[in-house]
C-alpha positions as a printed NumPy array, in Angstrom:
array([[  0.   ,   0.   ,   0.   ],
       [  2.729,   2.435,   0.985],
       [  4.447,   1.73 ,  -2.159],
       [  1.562,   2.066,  -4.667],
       [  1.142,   5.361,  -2.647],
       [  4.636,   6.74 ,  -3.467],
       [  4.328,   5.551,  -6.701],
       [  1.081,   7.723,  -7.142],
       [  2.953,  11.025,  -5.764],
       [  6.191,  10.352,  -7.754],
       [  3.652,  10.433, -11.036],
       [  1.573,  13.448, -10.   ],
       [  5.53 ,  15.266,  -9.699],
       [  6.448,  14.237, -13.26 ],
       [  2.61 ,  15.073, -14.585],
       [  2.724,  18.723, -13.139],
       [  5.509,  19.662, -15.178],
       [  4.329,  18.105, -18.346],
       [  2.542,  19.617, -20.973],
       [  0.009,  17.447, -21.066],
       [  0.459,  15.767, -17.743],
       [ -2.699,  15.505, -15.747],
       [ -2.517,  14.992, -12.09 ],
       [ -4.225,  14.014,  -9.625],
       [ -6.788,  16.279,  -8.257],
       [ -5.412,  16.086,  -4.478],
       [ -1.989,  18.058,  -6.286],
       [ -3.977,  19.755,  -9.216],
       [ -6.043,  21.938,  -7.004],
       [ -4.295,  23.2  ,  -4.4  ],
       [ -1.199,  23.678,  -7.432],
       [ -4.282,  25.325,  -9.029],
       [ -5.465,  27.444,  -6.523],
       [ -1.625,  28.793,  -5.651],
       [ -1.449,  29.718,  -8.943],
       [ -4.146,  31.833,  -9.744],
       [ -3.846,  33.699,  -6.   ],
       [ -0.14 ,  34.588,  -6.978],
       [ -1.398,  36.301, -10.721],
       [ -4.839,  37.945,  -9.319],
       [ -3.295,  40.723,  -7.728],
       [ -0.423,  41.48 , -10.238],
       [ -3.081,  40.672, -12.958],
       [ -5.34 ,  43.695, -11.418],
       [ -3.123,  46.074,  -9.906],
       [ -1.849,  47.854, -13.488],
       [ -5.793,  48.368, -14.223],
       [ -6.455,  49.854, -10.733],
       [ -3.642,  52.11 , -11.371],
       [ -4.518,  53.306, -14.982],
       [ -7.998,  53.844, -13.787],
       [ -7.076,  56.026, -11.032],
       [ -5.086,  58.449, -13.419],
       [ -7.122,  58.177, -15.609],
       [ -9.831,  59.004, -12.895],
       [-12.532,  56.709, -14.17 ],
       [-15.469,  56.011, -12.186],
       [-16.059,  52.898, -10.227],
       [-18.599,  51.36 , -13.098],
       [-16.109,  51.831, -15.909],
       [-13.137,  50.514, -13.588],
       [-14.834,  47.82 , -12.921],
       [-15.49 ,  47.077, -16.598],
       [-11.576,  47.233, -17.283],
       [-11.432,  44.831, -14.552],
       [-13.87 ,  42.362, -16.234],
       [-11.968,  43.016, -19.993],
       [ -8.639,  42.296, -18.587],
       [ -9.667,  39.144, -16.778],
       [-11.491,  37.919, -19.485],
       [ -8.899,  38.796, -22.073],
       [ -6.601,  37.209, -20.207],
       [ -8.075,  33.87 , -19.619],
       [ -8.628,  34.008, -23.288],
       [ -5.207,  34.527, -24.339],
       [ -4.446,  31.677, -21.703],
       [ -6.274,  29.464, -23.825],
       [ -4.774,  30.165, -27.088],
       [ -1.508,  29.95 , -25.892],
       [ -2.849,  26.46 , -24.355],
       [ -4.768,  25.444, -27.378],
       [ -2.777,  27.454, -30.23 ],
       [ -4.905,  28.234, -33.584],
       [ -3.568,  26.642, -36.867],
       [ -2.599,  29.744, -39.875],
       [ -1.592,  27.193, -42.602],
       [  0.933,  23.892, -42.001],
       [  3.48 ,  26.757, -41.117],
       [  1.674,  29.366, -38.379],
       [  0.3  ,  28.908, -35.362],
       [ -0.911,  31.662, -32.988],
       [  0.104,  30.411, -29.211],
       [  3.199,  28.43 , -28.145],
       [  0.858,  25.238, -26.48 ],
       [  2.733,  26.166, -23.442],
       [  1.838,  26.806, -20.191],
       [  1.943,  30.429, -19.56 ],
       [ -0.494,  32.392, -17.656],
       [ -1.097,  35.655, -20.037],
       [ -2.342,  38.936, -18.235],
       [ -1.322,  42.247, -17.805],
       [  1.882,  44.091, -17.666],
       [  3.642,  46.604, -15.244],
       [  6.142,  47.258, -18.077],
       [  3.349,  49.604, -19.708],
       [  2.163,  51.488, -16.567],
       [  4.727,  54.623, -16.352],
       [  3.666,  55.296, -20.079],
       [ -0.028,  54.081, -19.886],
       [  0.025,  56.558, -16.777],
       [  1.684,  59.483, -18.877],
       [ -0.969,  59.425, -22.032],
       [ -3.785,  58.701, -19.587],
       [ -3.226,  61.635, -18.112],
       [ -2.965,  63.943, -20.864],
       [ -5.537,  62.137, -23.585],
       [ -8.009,  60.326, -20.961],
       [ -8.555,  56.361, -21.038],
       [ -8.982,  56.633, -24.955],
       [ -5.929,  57.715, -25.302],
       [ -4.333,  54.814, -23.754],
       [ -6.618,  52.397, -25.722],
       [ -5.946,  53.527, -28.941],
       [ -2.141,  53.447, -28.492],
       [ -2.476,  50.004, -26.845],
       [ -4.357,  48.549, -30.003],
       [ -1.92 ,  50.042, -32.58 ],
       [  1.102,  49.311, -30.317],
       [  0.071,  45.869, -30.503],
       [  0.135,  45.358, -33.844],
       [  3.374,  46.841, -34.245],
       [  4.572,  43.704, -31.701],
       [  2.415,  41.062, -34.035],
       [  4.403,  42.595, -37.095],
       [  8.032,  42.567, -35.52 ],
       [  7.123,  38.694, -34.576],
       [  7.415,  37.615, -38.135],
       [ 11.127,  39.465, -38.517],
       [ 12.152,  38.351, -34.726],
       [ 15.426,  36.57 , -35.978],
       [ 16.233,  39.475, -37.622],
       [ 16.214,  42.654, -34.881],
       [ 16.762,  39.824, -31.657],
       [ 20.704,  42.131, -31.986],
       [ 19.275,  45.099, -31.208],
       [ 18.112,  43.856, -27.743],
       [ 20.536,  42.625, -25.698],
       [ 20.332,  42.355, -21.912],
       [ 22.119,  45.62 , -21.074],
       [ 19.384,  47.55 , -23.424],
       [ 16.603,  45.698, -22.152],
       [ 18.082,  46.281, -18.448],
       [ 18.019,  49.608, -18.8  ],
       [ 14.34 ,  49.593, -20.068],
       [ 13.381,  47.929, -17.06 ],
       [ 15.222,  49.857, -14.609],
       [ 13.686,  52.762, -16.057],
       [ 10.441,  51.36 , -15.524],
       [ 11.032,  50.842, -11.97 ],
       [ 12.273,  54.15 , -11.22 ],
       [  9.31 ,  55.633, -12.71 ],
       [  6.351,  53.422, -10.936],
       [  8.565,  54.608,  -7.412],
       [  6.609,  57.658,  -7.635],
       [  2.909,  55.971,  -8.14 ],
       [  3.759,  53.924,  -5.327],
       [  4.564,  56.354,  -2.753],
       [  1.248,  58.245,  -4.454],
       [ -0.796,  54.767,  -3.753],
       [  1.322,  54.128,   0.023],
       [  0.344,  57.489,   0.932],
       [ -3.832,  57.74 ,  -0.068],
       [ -3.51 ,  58.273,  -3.826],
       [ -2.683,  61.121,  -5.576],
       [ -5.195,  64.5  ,  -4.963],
       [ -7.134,  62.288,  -1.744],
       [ -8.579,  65.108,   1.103],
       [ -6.349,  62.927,   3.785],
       [ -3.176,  62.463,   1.612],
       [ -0.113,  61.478,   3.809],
       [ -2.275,  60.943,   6.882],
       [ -0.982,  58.644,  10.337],
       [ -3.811,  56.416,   8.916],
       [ -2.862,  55.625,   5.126],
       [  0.751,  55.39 ,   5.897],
       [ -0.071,  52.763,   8.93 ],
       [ -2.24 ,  50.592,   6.85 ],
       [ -0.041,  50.665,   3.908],
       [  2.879,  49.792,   6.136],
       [  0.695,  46.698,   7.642],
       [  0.388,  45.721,   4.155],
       [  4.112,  46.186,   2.988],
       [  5.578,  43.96 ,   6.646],
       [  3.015,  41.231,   5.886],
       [  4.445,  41.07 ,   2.229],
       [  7.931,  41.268,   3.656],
       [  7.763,  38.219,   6.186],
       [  5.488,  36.505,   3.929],
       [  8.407,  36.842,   1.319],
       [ 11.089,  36.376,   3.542],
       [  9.726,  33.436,   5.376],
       [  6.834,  31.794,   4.074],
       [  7.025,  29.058,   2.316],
       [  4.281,  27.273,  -0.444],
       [  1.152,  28.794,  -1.169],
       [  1.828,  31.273,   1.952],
       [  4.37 ,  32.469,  -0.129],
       [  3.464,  32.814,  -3.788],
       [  0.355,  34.53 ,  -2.628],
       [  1.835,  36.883,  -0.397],
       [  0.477,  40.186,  -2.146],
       [ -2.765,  38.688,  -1.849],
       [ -2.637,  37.598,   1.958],
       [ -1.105,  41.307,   2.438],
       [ -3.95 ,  43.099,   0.475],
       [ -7.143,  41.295,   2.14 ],
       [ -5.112,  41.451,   5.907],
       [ -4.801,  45.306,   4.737],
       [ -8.379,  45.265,   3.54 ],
       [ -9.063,  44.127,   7.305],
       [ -7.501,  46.55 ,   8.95 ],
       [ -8.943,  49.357,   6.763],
       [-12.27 ,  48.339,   7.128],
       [-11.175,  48.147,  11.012],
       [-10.354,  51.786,  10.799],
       [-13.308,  52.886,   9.102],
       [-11.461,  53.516,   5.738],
       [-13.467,  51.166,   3.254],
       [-16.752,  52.538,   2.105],
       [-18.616,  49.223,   1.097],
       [-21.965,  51.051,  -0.79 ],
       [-20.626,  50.733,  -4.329],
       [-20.511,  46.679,  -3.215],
       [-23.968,  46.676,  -1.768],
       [-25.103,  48.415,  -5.673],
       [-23.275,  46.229,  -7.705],
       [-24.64 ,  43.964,  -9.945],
       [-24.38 ,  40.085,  -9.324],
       [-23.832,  39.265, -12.851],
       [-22.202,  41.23 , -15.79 ],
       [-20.408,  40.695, -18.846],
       [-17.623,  42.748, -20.154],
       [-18.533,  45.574, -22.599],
       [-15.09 ,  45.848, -24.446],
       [-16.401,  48.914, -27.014],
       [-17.583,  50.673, -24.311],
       [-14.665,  53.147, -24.13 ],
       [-14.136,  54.874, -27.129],
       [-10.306,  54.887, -28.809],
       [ -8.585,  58.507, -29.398],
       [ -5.157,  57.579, -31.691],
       [ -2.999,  60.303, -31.154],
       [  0.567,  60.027, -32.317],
       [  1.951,  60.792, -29.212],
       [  0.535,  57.205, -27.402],
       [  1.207,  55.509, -30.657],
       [  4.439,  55.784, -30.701],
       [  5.298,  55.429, -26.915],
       [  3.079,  52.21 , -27.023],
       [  4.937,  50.9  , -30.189],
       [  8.7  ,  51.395, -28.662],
       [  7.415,  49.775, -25.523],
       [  5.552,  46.693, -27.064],
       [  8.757,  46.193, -29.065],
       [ 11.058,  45.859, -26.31 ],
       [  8.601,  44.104, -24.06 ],
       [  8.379,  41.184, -26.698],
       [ 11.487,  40.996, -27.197],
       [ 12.082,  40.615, -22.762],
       [ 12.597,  37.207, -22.728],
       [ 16.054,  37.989, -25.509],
       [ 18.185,  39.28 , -22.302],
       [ 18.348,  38.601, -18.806],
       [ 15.749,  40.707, -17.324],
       [ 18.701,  41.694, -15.135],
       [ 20.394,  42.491, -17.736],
       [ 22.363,  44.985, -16.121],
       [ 24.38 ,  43.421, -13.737],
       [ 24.695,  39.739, -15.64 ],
       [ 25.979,  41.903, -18.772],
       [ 28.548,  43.616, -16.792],
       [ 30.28 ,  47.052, -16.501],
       [ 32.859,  47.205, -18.76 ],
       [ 33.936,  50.616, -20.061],
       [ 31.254,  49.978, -23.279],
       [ 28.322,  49.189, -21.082],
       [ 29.105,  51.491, -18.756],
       [ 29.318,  54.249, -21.941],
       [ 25.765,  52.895, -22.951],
       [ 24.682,  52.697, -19.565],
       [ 25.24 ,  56.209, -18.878],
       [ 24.111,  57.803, -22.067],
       [ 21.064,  56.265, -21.856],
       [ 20.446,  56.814, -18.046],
       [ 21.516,  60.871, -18.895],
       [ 19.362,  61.   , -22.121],
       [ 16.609,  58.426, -20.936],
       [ 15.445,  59.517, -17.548],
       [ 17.638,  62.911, -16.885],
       [ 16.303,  64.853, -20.229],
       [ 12.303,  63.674, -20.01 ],
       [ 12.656,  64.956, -15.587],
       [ 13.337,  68.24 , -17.183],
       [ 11.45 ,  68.875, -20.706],
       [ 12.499,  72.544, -20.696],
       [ 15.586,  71.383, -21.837],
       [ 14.28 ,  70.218, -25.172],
       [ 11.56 ,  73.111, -25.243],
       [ 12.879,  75.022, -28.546],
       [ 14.224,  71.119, -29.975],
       [ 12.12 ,  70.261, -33.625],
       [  8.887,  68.66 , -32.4  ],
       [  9.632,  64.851, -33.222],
       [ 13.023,  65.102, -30.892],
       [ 10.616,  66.684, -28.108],
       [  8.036,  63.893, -28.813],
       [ 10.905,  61.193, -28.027],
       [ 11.532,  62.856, -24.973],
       [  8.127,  62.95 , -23.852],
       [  8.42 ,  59.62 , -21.644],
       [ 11.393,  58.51 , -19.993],
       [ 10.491,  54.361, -20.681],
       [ 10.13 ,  55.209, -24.261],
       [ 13.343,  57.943, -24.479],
       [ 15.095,  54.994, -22.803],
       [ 14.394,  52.079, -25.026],
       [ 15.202,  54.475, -28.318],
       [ 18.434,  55.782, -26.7  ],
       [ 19.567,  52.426, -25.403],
       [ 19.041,  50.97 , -29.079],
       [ 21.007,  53.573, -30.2  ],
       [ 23.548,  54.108, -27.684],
       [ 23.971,  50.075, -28.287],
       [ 24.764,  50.437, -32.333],
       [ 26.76 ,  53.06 , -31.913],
       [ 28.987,  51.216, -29.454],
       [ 29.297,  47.701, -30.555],
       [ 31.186,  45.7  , -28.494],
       [ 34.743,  44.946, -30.032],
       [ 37.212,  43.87 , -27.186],
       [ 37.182,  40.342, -25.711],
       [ 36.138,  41.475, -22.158],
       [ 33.034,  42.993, -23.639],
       [ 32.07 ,  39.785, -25.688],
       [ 32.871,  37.619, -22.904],
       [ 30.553,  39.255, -20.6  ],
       [ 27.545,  39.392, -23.06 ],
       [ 28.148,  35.733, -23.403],
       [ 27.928,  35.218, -20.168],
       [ 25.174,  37.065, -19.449],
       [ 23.083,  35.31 , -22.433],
       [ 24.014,  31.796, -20.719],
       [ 22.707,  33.24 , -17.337]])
């Protein structure tokens, strides 16, 4: 009995890593479960945000919710179950990978938002997008122009510039009547040591989910504290579908083009170490790169006055700091190939991981 019993969990480990595998349900649910608690949050928390600057009301935020959680089961599937083009295409890799959506797009989403409205954002997601679905056909021919210390720098970038929406969010949210109050920054600080020990200590399911676990033990206290205002709950429909025309799309050049320069670099991520920085190295070439495009990238957009009499398309470059730093990392990068042996051993290196 004991041995039919190990045999049983040594199959259910080999099934949950196999494409096709299918274990038990004792391992597939709570597998399952850990899963989907560890991508909720992240999966929501770039909506939330784009909503807020956007300053959409609770109905429509609630129907981005409902798009991008039905979107991205969708594009789960298809990536599951990919769709035939021909003996040669396929949309989806028949992998397992949990689509959703990205913090790679918030500074920028954030930036358009706030000058064109939610349209805005839309309409320079949709033609962004396409720009990614065309560079996927040419991928073995521009995969050079990304290596890890470009797409590092991209990322860091994008860090640097969600620091500032999450000191807005840890204090209240931007423009709230009790901004920086005792009360916001002790509930957000529940929230961030729960995350902390979950992260440093937990272990499992604990774990993975610890953004969850921190957000509803936040929720808790809040509610404790008289800070959650549960009427738009008590209102709210039981059932709804999404409504994904109900927002109209404003294509302004502007979003287009920010959208486009991210979408490229964020599909072509998985090229370079996404810490691509510090596995690539600093040589005196990548620390050249590395400092034009930290000086160009994040230094110039800080301060647009600088640029103010520039023609209008160098000022439109400048206009974002993720985008001025993908174009002047690309740049930066051709203009400084890497010649010496040091430099081509530490790319190497960095591409092996």
């Amino acid at each position: 009995m004991n041995a039919d019993r190990k045999s049983t969990r040594e199959q259910d480990r080999k099934m949950v890593y196999e494409l096709d595998g299918r274990p038990s349900l004792s391992t597939a649910v709570p597998l399952g479960l850990q899963h989907v608690l560890a991508m909720f949050t992240s999966n929501l928390a770039p909506i939330l945000i784009i909503a807020g600057v956007c300053g959409l009301s609770g109905a429509d935020t609630v129907t981005m919710v409902q798009c991008a959680m039905f979107v991205s089961g969708l594009t789960t599937f298809i990536q599951l179950y990919p769709l035939r083009l021909g003996s040669r295409y396929q949309v989806g890799a028949r992998l397992p990978i949990v689509m959703g959506t990205s913090f790679t797009f918030v500074p920028t989403a954030s930036a358009v938002g706030a000058a064109g409205g939610i349209g805005a954002v839309l309409g320079g997601c949709l033609a962004g997008s396409l720009v990614e679905v065309f560079m996927g056909f040419f991928y073995k021919y521009i995969r050079r122009f990304f290596p890890p210390l470009v797409v590092g720098c991209t990322l860091v970038t994008i860090g640097v510039n969600l620091l500032g929406i999450g000191v807005d969010y840890f204090a209240g949210g931007a423009g709230a009547a009790d901004y920086g109050s005792l009360k916001n920054l002790a509930a957000a600080s529940f929230v961030l040591v729960i995350v902390i020990l979950l992260q440093r200590f937990g272990k499992g399911l604990a774990k993975n989910a610890a953004i969850l676990i921190g957000l509803v033990a936040g929720y808790i206290l809040a509610a404790v504290l008289g800070m959650v205002d549960t009427a738009p709950i008590a209102d709210a429909a039981w059932f709804g579908l999404p409504l994904p025309m109900q927002f109209q799309l404003t294509f302004q050049p502007a979003a287009i083009m920010s959208f486009a320069a991210l979408f490229v670099t964020s599909g072509l991520e998985t090229i370079g170490n996404t810490s691509g920085i510090t596995m690539a190295g600093f040589s005196e070439r990548n620390i050249l790169v590395m400092g034009l495009t930290f000086v160009f990238g994040i230094g110039v957009p800080a301060h647009p006055e600088a640029v103010a009499q520039l023609p209008g398309f160098i000022r439109f470059i400048f206009n974002d700091a993720v985008t001025a730093t993908c174009i002047v990392a690309i740049i930066a990068n051709v203009l400084f190939p890497m010649k010496d042996a040091e430099d081509i051993e530490k790319a190497r290196e960095a591409m092996l991981g």
